[in-house]
C-alpha positions in Angstrom: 93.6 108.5 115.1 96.1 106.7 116.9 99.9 107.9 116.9 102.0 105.8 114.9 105.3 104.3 116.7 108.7 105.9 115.4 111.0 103.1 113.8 113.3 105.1 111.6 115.7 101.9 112.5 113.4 99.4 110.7 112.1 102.0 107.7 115.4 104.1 107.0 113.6 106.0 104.1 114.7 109.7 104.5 112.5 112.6 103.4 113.4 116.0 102.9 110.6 118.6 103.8 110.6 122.3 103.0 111.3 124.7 106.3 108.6 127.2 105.8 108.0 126.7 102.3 105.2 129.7 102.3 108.0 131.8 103.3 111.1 130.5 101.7 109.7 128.8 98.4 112.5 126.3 99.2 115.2 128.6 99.7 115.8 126.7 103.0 115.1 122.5 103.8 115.2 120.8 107.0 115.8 116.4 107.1 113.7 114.9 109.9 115.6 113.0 111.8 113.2 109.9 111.2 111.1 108.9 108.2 108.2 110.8 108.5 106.3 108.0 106.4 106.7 105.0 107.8 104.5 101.4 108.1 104.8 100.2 111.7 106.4 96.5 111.6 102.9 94.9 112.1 101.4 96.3 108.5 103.4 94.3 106.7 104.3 96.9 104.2 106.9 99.1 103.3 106.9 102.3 101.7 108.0 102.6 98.5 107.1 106.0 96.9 105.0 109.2 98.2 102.6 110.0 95.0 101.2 113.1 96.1 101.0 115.4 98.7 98.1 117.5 99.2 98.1 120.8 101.6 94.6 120.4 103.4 92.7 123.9 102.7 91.4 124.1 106.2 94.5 123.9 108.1 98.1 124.9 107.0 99.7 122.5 109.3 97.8 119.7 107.7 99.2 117.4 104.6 97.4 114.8 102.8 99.8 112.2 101.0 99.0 109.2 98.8 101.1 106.6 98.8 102.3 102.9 97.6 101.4 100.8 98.4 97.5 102.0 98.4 97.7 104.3 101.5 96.9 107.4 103.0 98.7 109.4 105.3 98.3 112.6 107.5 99.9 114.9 109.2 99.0 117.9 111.6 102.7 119.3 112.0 103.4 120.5 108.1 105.1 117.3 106.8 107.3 116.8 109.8 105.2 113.7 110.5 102.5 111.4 109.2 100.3 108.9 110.5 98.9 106.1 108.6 95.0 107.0 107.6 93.9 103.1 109.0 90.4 103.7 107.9 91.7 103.2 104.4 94.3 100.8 105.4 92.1 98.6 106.8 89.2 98.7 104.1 87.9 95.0 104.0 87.9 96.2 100.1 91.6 96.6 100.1 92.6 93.0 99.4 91.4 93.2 95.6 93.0 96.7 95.0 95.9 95.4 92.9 98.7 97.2 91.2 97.9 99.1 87.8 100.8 99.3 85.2 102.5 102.1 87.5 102.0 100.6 90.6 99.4 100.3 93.4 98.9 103.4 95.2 96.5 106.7 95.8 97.7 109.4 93.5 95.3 111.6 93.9 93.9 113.5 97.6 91.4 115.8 97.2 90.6 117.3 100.5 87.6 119.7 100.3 87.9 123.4 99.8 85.9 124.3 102.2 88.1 123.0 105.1 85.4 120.4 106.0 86.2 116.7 106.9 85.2 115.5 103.5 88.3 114.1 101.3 87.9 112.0 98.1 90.9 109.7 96.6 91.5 108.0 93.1 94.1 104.8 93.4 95.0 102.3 91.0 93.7 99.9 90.7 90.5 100.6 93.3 88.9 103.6 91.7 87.1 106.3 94.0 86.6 106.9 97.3 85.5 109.3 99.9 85.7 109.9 103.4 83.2 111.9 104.8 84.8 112.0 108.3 88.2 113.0 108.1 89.5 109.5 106.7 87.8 107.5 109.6 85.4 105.9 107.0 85.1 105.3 103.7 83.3 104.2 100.5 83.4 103.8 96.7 82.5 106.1 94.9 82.9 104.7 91.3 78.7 104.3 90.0 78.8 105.0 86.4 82.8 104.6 85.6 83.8 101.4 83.3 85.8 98.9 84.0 85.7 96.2 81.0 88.1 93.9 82.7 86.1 93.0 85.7 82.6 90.8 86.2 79.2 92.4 85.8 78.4 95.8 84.2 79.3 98.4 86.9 81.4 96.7 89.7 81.4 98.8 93.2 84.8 99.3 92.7 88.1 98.0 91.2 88.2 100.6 88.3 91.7 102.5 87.4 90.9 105.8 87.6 93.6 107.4 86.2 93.3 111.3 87.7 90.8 113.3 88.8 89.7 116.7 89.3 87.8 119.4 91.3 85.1 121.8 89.1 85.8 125.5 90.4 82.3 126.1 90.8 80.8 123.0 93.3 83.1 120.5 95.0 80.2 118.0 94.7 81.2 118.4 91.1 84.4 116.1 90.0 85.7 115.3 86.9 87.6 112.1 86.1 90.2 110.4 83.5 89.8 106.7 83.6 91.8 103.9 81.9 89.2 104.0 78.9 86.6 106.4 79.7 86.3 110.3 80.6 83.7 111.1 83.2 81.8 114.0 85.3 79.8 113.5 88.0 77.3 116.4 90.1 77.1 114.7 93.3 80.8 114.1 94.5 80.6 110.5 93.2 77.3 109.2 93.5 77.0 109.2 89.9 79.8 109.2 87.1 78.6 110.0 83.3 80.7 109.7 80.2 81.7 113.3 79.1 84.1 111.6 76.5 81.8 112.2 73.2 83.8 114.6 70.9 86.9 113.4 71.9 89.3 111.5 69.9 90.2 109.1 72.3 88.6 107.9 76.1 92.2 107.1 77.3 94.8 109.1 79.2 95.8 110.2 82.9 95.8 114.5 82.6 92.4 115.7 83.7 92.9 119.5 84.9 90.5 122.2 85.9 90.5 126.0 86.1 91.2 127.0 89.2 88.2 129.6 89.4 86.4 128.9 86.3 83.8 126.3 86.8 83.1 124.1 83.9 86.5 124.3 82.2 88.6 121.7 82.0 91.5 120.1 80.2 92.5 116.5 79.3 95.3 114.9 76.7 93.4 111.9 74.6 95.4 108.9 73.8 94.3 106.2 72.0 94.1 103.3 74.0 95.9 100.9 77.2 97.5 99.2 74.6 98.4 102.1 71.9 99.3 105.2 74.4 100.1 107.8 72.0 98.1 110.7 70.4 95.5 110.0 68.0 96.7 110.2 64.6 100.0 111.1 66.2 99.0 114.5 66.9 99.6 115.7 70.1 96.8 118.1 71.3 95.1 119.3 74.6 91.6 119.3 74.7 89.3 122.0 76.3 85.7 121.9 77.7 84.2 125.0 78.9 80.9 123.9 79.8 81.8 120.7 81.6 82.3 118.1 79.0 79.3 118.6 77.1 81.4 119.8 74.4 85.7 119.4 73.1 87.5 121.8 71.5 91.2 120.7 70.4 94.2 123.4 70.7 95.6 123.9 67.3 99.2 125.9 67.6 102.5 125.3 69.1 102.5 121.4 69.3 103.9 119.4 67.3 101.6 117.1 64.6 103.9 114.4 64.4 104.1 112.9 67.9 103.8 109.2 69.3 104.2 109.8 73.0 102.2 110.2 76.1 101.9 112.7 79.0 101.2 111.3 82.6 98.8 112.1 85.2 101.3 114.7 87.3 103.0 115.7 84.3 100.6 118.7 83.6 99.3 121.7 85.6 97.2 124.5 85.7 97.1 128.2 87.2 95.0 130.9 87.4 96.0 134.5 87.0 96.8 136.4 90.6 95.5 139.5 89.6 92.6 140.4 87.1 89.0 139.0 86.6 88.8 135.9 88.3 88.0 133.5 85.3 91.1 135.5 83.4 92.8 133.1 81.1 94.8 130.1 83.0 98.4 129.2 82.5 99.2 125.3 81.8 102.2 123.3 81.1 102.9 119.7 80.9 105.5 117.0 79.7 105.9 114.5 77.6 107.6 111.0 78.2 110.2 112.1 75.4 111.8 115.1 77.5 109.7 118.0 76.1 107.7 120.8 78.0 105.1 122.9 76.4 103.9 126.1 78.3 100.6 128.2 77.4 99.2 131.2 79.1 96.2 131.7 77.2 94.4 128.8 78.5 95.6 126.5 75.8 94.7 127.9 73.1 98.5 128.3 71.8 101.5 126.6 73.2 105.4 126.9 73.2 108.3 124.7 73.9 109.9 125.4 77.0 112.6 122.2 77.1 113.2 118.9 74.5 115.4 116.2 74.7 115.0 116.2 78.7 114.8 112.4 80.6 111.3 111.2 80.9 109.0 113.7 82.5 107.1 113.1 85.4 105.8 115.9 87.2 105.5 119.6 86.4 104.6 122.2 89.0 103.6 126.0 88.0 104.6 128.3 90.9 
């Protein structure tokens, strides 16, 4: 992958990157002294926000990020710098992914577990794709997910794929949130099927997983593009613990009278560090009117942490 040129005169977008954050848990931060994302001048693009970043399990000095517009960056120094992942960049698909309501970008890296050169991504709007060579190539992955709003039944690609998420028990086995539409698939994307029976609602952006628990995972129904609020205005997380073949709603600690939504970074997951490893998880997540809910019995009860807080966007259990 060829080293990107340094143009911190023509991209003046400053990062700040945590010095030894195993260590230091952000105790201490270091400022590059050039933008360590950065388009050279003849992409014709310029960043405009980092979406995620994504610590590559096979090598602590390498970081995933997903940005917008729809790109992929890595880098082999811990976050000091990045190069621009061109296999993605110059996808001959890449001239009909086009900005969902949020924006167009990747904001979701999944690099395998395993520390193998596989790495699957969700954008929006583009849907699914995965690299089995480290980012040099890549391909759709979206057989099986909806997408009402373009031509033919099942399009290649082009669906907005909100999140999605890794099964503890198979990488192969991924779950995903779409914009209208809940999905599993077995074979790392060869295949989506609708897990969204028993659900109140197929829309939303949270999809989460247990960490070490294979088969459970979490999502947040709202009711529609258009209507994004809880069904009934009752806010609730819902739990599968046999991979979507089956919903069960939380029933304590939020609130029943609720019209707002929870985005795709605002919620998290955590497994215990000690105990049994399937022992109970700990989530939180946010809401879009300032309030954070915490559970530590896998969402089965919940408390209020914050209210009245600006929009959330992201929450982080450490």
């Amino acid at each position: 992958m060829a080293r990107r040129r340094q143009v911190a005169r023509r991209h003046p977008q400053r990062a700040l990157r945590p010095d030894g954050a195993g260590d230091h848990a952000g105790g201490t931060w270091q400022e590059p002294d050039v933008a360590p994302i950065a388009f050279d001048p003849d992409d014709g693009a310029t960043l405009e926000r980092v979406w995620q970043l994504a610590p590559d399990p096979g090598d602590a000095e390498v970081v995933w990020a997903g940005c917008e517009p729809t790109s992929v960056w890595r880098s082999e120094d811990g976050g000091r710098s990045f190069d621009l992942v061109r296999g993605l960049w110059d996808h001959p698909h890449r001239p009909d992914w086009w900005p969902g309501a949020g924006g167009a970008a990747v904001h979701t890296v999944l690099p395998e577990p395993d520390g193998s050169a596989a790495l699957t991504v969700a954008m929006s709007t583009g849907g699914v794709y995965r690299s089995s060579d480290g980012g040099s190539t890549w391909s759709p992955a979206n057989r099986g997910i909806s997408a009402p709003y373009m031509p033919g039944p099942e399009p290649e690609y082009g669906q907005c794929v909100h999140k999605i998420a890794p099964d503890a028990g198979s990488p192969a086995v991924l779950y995903a949130q779409n914009h209208g539409g809940v999905y599993r698939t077995d074979d790392a994307g060869g295949q989506w099927s609708s897990i969204a029976d028993g659900l109140p609602g197929d829309f939303g952006f949270v999809v989460l997983t247990h960490p070490r628990r294979a088969g459970t995972v979490w999502v947040v129904p709202l009711v529609a593009d258009a209507h994004r609020m809880p069904p009934d205005g009752r806010l609730r997380m819902h739990r599968s613990t046999d991979g979507g073949r089956s919903w069960q709603p939380n029933r304590s600690g939020l609130p029943d009278a609720s019209w707002v939504s929870v985005l795709r970074d605002a919620a998290d997951v955590r497994a215990p560090d000690d105990g049994p490893g399937d022992g109970a998880a700990t989530l939180a997540f946010g809401t879009r009117d300032g309030c954070v809910y915490l559970s530590t019995d896998d969402g089965d009860t919940f408390a209020g942490l914050a209210s009245h807080l600006p929009d959330v966007l992201c929450v982080r259990l450490a």
